[in-house]
N, C-alpha and C positions, 0 to 999 in steps of 0.2 A: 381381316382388319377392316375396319367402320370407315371410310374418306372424312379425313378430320379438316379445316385448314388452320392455319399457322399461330391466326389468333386464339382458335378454338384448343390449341396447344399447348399455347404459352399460357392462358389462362388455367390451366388444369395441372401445369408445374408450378404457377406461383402459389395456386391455394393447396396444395400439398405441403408447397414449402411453409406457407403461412400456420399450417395446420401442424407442422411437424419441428418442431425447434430443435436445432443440430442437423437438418438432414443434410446430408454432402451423398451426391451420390456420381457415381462415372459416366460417363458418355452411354457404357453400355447398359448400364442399370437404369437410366433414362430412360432408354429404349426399351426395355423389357419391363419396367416399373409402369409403365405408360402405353405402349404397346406403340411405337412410333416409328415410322421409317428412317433411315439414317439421313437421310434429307429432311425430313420432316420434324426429327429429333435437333438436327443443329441449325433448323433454321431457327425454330422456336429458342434454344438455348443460346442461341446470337444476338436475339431480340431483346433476351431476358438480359444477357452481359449490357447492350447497348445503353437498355434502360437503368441499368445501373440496378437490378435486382439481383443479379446473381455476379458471382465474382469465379474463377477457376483457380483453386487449389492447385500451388505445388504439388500436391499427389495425383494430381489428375482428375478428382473430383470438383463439382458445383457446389458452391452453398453461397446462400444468402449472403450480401455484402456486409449489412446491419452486425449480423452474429462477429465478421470475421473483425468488424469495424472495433467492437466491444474487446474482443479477443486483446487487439495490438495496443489500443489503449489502457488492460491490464499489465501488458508488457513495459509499457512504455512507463507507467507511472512506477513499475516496479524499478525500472532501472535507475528512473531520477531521483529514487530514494537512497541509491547505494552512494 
C-alpha cells in the first residue's frame, strides 16, 4: 500500500462518489474499494460525514447526503399527499 494522507483520501472517495450515483458502500468495502488503512479509511470518512458529504446509512453503509436528501423528500411529499 502507496502512504496516502488524509486529504489525498477524502478526495478520491468524493470523486467516486461524484462519479458514481447510488453508491453506499461499508466501512469495509471503503477499505478495500480504495485500498485504505482502517485509520486512514475513517479518518477520511469522518472528514467526508463532518463536511456534510456523506451521511451513514441505517445499514451501515456511506452515501452521499444529496442522494439520501432527494430520497426523504420523495417520502415526505408522498405522505402529505395521503
Amino acid at each position: 500500500m502507496q502512504f496516502m494522507r488524509v486529504h489525498q483520501a477524502v478526495d478520491i472517495i468524493r470523486a467516486e462518489y461524484e462519479r458514481t450515483p447510488g453508491l453506499r458502500v461499508s466501512f469495509w468495502q471503503a477499505q478495500q474499494l480504495w485500498n485504505l488503512s482502517d485509520e486512514l479509511c475513517e479518518r477520511a470518512l469522518v472528514r467526508l460525514i463532518r463536511s456534510r458529504f456523506l451521511v451513514p446509512a441505517d445499514d451501515g453503509t456511506y452515501a452521499r447526503r444529496d442522494e439520501l436528501a432527494g430520497r426523504v423528500e420523495q417520502i415526505e411529499s408522498v405522505l402529505r399527499a395521503m
